[in-house]
PDB file of the backbone (N, CA, C, O) and the ligand in Angstrom, with CONECT records:
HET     ZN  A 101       1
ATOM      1  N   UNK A   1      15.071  22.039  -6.869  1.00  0.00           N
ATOM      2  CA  UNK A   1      14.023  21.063  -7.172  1.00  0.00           C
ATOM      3  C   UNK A   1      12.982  21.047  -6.053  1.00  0.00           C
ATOM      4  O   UNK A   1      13.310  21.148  -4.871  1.00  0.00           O
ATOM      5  N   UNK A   2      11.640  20.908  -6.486  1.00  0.00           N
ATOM      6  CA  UNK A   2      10.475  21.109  -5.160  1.00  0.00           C
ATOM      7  C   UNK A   2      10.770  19.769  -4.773  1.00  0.00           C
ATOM      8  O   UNK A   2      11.190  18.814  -5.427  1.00  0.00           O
ATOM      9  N   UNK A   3      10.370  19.937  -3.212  1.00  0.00           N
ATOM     10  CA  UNK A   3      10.179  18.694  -2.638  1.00  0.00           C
ATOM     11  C   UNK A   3       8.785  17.836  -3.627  1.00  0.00           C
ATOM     12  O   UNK A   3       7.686  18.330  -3.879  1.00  0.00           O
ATOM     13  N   UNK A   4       9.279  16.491  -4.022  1.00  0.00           N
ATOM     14  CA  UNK A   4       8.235  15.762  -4.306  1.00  0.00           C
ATOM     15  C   UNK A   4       8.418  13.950  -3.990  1.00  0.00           C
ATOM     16  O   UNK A   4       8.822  12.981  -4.633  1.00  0.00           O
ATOM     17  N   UNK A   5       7.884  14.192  -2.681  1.00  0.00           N
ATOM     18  CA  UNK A   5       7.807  13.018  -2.091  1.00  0.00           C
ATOM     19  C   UNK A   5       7.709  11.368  -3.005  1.00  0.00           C
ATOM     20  O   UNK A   5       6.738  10.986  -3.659  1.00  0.00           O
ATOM     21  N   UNK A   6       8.970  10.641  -2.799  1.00  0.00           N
ATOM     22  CA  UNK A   6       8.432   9.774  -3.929  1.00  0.00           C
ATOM     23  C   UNK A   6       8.002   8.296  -3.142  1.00  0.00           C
ATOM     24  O   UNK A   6       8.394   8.275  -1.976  1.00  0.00           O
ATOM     25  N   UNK A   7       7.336   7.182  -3.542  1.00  0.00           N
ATOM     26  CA  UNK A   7       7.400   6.148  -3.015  1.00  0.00           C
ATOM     27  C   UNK A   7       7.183   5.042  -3.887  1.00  0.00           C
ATOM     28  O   UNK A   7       6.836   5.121  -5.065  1.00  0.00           O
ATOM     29  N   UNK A   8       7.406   4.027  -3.249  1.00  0.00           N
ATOM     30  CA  UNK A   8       7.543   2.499  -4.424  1.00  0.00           C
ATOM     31  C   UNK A   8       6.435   1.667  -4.305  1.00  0.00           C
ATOM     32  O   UNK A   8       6.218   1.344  -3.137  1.00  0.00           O
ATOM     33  N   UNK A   9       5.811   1.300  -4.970  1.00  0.00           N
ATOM     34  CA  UNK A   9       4.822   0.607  -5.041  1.00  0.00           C
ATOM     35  C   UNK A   9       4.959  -1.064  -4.685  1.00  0.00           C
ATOM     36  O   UNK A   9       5.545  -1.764  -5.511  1.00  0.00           O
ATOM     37  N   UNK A  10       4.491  -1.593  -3.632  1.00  0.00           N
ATOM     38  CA  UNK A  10       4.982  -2.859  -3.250  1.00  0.00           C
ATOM     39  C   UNK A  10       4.662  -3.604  -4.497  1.00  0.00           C
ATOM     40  O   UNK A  10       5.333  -4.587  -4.810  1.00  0.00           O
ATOM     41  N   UNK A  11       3.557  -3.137  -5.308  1.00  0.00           N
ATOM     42  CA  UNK A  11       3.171  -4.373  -6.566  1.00  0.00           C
ATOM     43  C   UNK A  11       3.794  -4.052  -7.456  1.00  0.00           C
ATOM     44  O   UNK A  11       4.420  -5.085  -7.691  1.00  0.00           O
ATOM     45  N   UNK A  12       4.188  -3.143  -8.363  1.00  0.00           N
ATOM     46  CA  UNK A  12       4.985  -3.425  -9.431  1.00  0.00           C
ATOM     47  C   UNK A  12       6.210  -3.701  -9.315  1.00  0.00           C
ATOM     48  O   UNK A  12       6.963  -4.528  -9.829  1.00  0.00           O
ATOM     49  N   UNK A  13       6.367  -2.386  -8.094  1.00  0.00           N
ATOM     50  CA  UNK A  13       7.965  -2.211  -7.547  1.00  0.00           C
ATOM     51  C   UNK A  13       8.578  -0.855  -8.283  1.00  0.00           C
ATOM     52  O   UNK A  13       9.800  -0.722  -8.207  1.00  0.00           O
ATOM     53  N   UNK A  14       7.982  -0.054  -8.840  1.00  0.00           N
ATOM     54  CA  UNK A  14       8.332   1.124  -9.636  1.00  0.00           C
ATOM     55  C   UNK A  14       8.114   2.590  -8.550  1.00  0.00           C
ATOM     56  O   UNK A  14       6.981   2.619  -8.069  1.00  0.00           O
ATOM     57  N   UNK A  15       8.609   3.229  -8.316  1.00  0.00           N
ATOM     58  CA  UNK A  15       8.609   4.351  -7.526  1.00  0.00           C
ATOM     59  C   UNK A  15       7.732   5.723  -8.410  1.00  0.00           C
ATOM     60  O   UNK A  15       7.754   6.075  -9.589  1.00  0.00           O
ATOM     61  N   UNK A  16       7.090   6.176  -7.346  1.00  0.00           N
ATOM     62  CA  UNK A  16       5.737   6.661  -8.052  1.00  0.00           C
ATOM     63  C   UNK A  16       6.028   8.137  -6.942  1.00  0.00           C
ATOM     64  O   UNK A  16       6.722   8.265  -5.933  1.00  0.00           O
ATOM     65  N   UNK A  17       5.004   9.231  -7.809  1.00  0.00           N
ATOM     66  CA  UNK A  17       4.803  10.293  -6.472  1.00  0.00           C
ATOM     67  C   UNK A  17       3.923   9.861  -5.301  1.00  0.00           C
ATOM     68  O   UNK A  17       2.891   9.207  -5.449  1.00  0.00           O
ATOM     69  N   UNK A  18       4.258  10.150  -4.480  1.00  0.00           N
ATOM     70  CA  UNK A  18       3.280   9.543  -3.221  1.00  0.00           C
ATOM     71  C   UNK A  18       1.505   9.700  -3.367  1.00  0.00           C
ATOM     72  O   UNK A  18       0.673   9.046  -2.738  1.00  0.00           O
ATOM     73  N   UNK A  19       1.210  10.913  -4.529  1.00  0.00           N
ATOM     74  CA  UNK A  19      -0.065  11.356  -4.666  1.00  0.00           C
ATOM     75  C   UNK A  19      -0.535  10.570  -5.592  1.00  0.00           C
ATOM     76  O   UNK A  19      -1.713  10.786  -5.878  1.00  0.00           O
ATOM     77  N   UNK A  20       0.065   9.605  -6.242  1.00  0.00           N
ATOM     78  CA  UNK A  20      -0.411   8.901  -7.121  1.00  0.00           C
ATOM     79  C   UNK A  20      -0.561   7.325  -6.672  1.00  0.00           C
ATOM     80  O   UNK A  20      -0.646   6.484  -7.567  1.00  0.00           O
ATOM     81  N   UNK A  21      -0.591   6.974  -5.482  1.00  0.00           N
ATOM     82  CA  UNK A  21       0.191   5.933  -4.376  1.00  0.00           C
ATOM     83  C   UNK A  21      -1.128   5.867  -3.722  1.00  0.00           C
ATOM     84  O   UNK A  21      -1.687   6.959  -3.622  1.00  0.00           O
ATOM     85  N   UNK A  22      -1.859   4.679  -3.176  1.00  0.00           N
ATOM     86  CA  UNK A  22      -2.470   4.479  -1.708  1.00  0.00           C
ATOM     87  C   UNK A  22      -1.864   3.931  -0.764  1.00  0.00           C
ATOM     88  O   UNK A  22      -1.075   2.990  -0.843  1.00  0.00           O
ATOM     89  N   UNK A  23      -2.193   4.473   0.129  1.00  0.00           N
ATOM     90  CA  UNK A  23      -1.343   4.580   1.507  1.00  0.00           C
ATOM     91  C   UNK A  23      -1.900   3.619   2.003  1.00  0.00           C
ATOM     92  O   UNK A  23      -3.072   3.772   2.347  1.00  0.00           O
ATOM     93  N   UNK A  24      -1.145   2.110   2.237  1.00  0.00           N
ATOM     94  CA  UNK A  24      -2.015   0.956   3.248  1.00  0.00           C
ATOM     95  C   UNK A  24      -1.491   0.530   4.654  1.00  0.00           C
ATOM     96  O   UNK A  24      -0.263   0.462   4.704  1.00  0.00           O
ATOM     97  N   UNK A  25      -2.104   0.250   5.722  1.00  0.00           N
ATOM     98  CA  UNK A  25      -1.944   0.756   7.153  1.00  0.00           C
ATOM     99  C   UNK A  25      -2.355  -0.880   7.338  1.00  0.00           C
ATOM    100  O   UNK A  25      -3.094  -1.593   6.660  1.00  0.00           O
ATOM    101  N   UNK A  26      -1.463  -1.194   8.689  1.00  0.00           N
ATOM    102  CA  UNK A  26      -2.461  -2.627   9.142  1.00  0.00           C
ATOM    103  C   UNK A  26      -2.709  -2.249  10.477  1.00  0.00           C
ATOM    104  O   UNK A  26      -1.859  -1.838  11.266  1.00  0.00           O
ATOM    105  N   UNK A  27      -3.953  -2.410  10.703  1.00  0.00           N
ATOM    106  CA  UNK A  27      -4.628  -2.182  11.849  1.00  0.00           C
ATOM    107  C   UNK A  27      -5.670  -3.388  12.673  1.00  0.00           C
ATOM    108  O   UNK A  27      -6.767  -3.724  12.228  1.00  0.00           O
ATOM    109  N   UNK A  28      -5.097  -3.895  13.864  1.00  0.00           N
ATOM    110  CA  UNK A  28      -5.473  -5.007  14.109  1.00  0.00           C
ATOM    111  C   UNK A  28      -5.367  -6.122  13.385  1.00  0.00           C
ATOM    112  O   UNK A  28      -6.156  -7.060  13.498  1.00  0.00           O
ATOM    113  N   UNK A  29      -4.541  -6.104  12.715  1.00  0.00           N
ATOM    114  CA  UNK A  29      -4.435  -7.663  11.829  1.00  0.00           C
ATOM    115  C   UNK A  29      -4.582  -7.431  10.684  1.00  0.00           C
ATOM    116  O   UNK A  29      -3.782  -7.978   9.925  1.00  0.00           O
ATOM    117  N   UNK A  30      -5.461  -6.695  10.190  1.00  0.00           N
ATOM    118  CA  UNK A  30      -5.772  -6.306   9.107  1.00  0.00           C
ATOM    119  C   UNK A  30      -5.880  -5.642   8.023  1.00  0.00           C
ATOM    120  O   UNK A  30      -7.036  -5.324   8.302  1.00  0.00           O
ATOM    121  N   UNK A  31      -5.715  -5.142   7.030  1.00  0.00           N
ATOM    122  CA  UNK A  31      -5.161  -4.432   5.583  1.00  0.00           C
ATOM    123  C   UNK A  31      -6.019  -3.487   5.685  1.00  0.00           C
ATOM    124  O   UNK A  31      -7.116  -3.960   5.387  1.00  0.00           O
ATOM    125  N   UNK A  32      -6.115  -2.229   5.989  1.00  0.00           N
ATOM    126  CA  UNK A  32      -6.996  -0.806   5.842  1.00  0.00           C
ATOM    127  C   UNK A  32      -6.080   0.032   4.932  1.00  0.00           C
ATOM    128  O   UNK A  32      -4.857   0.020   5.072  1.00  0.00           O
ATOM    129  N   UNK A  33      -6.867   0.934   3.767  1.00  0.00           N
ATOM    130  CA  UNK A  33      -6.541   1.438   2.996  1.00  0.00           C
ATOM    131  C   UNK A  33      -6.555   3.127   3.820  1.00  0.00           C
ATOM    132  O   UNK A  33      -7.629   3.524   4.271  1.00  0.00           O
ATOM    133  N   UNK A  34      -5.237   4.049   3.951  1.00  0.00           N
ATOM    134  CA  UNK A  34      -5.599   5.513   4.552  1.00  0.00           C
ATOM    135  C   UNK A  34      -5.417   6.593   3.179  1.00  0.00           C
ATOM    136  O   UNK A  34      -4.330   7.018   2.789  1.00  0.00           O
ATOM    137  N   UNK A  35      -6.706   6.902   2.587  1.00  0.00           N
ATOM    138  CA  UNK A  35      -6.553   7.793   2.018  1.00  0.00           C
ATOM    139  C   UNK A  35      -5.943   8.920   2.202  1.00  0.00           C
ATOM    140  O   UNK A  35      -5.366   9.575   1.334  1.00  0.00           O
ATOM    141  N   UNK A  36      -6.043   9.155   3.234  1.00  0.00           N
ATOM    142  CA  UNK A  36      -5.664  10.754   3.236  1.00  0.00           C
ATOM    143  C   UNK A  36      -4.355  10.822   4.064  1.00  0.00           C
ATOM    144  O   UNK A  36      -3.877  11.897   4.427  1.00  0.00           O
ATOM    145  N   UNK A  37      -3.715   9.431   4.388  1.00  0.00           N
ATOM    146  CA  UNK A  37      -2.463   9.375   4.702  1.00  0.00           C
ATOM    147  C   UNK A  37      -2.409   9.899   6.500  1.00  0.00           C
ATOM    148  O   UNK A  37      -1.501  10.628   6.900  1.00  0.00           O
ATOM    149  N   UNK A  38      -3.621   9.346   7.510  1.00  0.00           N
ATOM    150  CA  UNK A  38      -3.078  10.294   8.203  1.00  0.00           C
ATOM    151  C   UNK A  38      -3.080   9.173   9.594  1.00  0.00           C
ATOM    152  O   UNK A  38      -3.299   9.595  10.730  1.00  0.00           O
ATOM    153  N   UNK A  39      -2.867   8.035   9.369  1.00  0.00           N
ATOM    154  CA  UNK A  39      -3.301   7.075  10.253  1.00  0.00           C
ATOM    155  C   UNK A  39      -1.367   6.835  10.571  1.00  0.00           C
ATOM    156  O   UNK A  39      -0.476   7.194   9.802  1.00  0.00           O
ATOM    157  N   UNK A  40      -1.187   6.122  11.950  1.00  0.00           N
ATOM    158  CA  UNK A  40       0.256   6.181  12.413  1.00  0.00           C
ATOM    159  C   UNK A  40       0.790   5.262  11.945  1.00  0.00           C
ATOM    160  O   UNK A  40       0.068   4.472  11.337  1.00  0.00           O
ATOM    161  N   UNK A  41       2.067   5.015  12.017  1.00  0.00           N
ATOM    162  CA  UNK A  41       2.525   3.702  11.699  1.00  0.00           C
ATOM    163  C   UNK A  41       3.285   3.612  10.389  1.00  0.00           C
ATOM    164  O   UNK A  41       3.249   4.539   9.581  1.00  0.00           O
ATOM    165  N   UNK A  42       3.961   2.519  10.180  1.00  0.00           N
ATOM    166  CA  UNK A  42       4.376   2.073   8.817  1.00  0.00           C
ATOM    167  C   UNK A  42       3.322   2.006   7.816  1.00  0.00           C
ATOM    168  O   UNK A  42       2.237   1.580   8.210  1.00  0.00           O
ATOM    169  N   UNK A  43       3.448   2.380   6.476  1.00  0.00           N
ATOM    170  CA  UNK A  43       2.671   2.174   5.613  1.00  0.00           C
ATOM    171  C   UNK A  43       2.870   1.542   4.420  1.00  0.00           C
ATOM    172  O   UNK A  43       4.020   1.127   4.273  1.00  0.00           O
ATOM    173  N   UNK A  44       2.270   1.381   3.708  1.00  0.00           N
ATOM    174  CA  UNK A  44       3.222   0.422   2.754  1.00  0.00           C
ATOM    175  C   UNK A  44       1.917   1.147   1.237  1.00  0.00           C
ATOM    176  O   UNK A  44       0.706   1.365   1.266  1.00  0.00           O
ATOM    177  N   UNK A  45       3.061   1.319   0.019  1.00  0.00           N
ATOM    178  CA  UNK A  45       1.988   2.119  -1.205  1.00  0.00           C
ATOM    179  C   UNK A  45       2.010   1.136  -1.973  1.00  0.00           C
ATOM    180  O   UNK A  45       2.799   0.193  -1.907  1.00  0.00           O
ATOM    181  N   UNK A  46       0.873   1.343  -2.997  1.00  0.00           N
ATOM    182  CA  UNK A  46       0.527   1.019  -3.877  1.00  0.00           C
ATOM    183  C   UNK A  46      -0.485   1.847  -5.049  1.00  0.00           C
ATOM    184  O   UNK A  46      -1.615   2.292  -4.850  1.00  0.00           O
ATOM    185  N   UNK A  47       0.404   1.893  -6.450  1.00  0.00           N
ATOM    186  CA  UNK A  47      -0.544   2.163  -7.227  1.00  0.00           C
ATOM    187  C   UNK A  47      -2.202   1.539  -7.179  1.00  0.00           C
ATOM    188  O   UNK A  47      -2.574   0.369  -7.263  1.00  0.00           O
ATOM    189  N   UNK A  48      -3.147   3.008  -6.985  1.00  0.00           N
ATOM    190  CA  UNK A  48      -4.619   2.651  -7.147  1.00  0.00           C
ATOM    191  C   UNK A  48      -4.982   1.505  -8.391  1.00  0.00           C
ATOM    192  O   UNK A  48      -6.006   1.946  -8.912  1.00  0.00           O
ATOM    193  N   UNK A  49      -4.680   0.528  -8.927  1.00  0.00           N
ATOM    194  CA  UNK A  49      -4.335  -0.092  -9.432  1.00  0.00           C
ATOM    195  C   UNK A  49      -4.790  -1.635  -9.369  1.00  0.00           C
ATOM    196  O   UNK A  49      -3.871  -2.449  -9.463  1.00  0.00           O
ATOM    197  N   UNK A  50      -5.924  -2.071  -9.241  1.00  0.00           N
ATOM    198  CA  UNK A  50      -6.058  -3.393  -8.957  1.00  0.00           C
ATOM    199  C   UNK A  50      -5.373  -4.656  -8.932  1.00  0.00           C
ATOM    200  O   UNK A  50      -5.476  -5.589  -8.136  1.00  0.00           O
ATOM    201  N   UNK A  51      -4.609  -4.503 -10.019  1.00  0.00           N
ATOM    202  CA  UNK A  51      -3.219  -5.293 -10.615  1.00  0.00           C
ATOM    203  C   UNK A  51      -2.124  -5.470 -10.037  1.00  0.00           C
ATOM    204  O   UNK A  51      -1.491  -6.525 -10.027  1.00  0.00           O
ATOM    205  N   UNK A  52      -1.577  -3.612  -9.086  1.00  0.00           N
ATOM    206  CA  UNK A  52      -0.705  -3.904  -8.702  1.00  0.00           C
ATOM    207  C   UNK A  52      -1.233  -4.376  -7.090  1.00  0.00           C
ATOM    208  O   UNK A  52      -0.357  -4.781  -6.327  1.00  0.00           O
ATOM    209  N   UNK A  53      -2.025  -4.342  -6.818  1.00  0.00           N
ATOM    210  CA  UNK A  53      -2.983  -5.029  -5.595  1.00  0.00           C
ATOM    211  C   UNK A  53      -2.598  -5.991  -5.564  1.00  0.00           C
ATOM    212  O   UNK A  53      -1.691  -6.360  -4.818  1.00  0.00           O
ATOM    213  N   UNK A  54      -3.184  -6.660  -6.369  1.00  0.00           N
ATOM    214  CA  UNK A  54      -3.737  -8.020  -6.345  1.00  0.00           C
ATOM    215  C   UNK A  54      -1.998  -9.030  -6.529  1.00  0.00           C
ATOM    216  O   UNK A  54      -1.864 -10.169  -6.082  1.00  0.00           O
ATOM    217  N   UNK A  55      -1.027  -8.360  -7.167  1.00  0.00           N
ATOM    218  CA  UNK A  55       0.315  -8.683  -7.144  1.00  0.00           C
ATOM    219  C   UNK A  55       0.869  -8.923  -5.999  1.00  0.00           C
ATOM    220  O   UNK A  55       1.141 -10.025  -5.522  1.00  0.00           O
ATOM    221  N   UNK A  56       1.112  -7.438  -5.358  1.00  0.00           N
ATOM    222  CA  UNK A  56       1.717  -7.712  -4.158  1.00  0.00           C
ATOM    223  C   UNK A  56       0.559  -8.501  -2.875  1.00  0.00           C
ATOM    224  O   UNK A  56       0.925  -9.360  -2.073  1.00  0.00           O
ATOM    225  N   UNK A  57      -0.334  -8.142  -2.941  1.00  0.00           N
ATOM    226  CA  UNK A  57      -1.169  -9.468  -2.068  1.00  0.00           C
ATOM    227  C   UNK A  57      -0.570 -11.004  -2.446  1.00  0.00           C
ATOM    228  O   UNK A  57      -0.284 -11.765  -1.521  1.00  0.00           O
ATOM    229  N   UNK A  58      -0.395 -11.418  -3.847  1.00  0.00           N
ATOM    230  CA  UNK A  58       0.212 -12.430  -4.289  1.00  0.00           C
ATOM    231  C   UNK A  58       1.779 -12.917  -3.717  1.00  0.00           C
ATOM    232  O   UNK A  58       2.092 -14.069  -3.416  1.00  0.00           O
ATOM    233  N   UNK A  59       2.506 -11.909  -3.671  1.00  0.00           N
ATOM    234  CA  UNK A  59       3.678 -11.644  -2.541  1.00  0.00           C
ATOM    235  C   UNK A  59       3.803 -12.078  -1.497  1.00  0.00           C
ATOM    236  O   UNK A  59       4.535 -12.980  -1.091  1.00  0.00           O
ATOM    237  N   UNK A  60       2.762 -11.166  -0.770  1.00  0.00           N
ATOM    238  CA  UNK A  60       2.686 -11.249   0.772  1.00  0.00           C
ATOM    239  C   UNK A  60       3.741  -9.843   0.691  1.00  0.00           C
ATOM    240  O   UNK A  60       4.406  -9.685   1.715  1.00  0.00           O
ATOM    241  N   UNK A  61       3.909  -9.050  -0.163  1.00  0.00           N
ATOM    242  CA  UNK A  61       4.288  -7.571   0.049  1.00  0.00           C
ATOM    243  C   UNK A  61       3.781  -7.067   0.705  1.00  0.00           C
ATOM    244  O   UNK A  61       4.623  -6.415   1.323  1.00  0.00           O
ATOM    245  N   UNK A  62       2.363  -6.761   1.275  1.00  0.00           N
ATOM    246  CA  UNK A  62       2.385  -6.238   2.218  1.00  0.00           C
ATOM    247  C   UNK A  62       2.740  -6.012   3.775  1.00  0.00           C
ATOM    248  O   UNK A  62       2.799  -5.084   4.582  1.00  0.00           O
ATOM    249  N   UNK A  63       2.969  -7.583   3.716  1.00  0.00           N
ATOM    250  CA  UNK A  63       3.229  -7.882   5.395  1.00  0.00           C
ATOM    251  C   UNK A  63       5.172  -7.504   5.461  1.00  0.00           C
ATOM    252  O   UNK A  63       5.863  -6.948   6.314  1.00  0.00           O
ATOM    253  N   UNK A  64       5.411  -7.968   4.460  1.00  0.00           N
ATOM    254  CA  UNK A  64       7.029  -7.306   4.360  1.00  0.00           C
ATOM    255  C   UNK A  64       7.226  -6.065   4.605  1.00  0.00           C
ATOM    256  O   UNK A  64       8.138  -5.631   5.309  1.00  0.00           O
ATOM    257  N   UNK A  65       6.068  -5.168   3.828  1.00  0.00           N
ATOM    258  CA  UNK A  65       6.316  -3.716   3.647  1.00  0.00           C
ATOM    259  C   UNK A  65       6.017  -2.891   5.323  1.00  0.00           C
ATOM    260  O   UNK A  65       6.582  -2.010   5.970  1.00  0.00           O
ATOM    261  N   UNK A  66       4.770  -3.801   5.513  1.00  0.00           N
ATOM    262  CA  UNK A  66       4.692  -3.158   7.045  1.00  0.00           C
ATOM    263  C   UNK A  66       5.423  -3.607   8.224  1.00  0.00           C
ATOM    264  O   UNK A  66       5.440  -3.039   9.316  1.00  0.00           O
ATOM    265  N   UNK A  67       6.201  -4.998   7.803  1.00  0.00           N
ATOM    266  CA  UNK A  67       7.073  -5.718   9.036  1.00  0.00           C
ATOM    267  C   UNK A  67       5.891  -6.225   9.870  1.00  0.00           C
ATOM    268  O   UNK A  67       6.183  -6.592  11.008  1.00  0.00           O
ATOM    269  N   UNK A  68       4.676  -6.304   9.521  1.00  0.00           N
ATOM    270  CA  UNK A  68       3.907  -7.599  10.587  1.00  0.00           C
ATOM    271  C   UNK A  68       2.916  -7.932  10.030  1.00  0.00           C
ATOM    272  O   UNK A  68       2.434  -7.191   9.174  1.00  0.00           O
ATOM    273  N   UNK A  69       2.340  -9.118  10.350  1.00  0.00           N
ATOM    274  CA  UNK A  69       1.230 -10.229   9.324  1.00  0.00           C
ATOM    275  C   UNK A  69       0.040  -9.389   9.222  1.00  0.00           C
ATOM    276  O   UNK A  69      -0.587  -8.797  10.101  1.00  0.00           O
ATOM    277  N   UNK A  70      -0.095  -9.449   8.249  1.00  0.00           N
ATOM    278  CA  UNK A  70      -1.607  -8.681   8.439  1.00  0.00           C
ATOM    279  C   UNK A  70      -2.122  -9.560   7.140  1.00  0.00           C
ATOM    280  O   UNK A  70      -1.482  -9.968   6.171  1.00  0.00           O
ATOM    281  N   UNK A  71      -3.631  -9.712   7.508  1.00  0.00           N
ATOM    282  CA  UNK A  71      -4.679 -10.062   6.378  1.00  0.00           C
ATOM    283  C   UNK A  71      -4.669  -9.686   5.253  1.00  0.00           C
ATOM    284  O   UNK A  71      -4.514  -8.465   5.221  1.00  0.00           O
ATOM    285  N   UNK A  72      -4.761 -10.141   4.263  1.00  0.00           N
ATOM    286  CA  UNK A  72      -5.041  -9.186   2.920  1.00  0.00           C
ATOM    287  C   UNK A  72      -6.049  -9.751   2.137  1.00  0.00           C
ATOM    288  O   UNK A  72      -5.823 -10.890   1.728  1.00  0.00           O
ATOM    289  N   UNK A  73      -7.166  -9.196   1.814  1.00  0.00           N
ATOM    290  CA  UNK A  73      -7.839  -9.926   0.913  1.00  0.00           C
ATOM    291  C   UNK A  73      -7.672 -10.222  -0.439  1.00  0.00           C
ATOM    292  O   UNK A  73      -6.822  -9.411  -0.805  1.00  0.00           O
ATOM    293  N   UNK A  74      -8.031 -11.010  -1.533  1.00  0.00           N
ATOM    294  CA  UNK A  74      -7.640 -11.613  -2.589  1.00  0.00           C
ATOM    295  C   UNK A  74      -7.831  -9.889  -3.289  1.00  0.00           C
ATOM    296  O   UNK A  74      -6.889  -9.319  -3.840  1.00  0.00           O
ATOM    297  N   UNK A  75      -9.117  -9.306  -3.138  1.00  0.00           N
ATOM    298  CA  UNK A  75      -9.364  -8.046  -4.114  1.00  0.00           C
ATOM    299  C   UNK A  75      -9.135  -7.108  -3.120  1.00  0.00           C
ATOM    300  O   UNK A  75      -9.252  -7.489  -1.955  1.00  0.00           O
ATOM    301  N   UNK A  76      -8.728  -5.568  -3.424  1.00  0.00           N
ATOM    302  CA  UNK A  76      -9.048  -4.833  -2.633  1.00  0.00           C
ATOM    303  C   UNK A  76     -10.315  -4.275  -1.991  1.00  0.00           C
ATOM    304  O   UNK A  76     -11.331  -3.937  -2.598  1.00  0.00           O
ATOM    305  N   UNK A  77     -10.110  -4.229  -0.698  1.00  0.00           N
ATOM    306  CA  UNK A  77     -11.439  -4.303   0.037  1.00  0.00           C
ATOM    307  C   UNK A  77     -12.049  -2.543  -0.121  1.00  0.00           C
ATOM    308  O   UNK A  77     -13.123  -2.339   0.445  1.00  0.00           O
ATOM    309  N   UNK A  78     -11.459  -1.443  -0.785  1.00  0.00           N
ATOM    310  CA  UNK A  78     -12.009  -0.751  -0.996  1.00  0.00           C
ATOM    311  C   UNK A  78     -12.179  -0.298  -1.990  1.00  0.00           C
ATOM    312  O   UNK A  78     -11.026  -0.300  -2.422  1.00  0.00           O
ATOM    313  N   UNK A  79     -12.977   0.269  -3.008  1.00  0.00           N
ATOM    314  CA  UNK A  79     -12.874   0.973  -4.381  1.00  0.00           C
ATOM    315  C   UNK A  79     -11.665   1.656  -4.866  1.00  0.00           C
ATOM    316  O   UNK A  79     -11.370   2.649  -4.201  1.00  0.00           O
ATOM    317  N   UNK A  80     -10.938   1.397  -5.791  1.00  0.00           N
ATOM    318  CA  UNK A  80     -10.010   2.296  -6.383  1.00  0.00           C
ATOM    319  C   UNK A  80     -10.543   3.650  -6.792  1.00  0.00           C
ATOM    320  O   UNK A  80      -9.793   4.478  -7.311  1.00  0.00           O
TER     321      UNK A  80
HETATM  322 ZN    ZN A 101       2.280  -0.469  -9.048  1.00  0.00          ZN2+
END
């Protein structure tokens, strides 16, 4: 079987290929989206997905997923 990296989406909670996933980073406090996956640290995914955004923001999944508080805004702060 090829390697195919999988990961879970903090908002639905369904495990996805990682290429289908945005990669979110907290940096200084705050919720930055790393497209291209290349920023350090814990990351935490989510389907490009406004819905499942706006879910786990509803959570506070993200701050779980990365293990420290970070900001999140109500919408995502960058274009899907
Ligand atoms: Zn999702």
């Amino acid at each position: 079987m090829p390697a195919n990296p999988q990961r879970r989406c903090v908002g639905c909670g369904r495990t996805a290929a990682k290429g289908d996933l945005l990669r979110l980073v907290a940096l200084g406090g705050e919720l930055v989206s790393d497209p291209a996956g290349q920023r350090p640290g814990r990351g935490a995914y989510v389907h490009r997905d406004p819905a499942c955004y706006r879910v786990a923001a509803r959570r506070r999944a993200f701050s779980s997923a990365l293990r420290t508080r970070v900001n999140v805004a109500d919408e995502h702060p960058n274009a899907f």
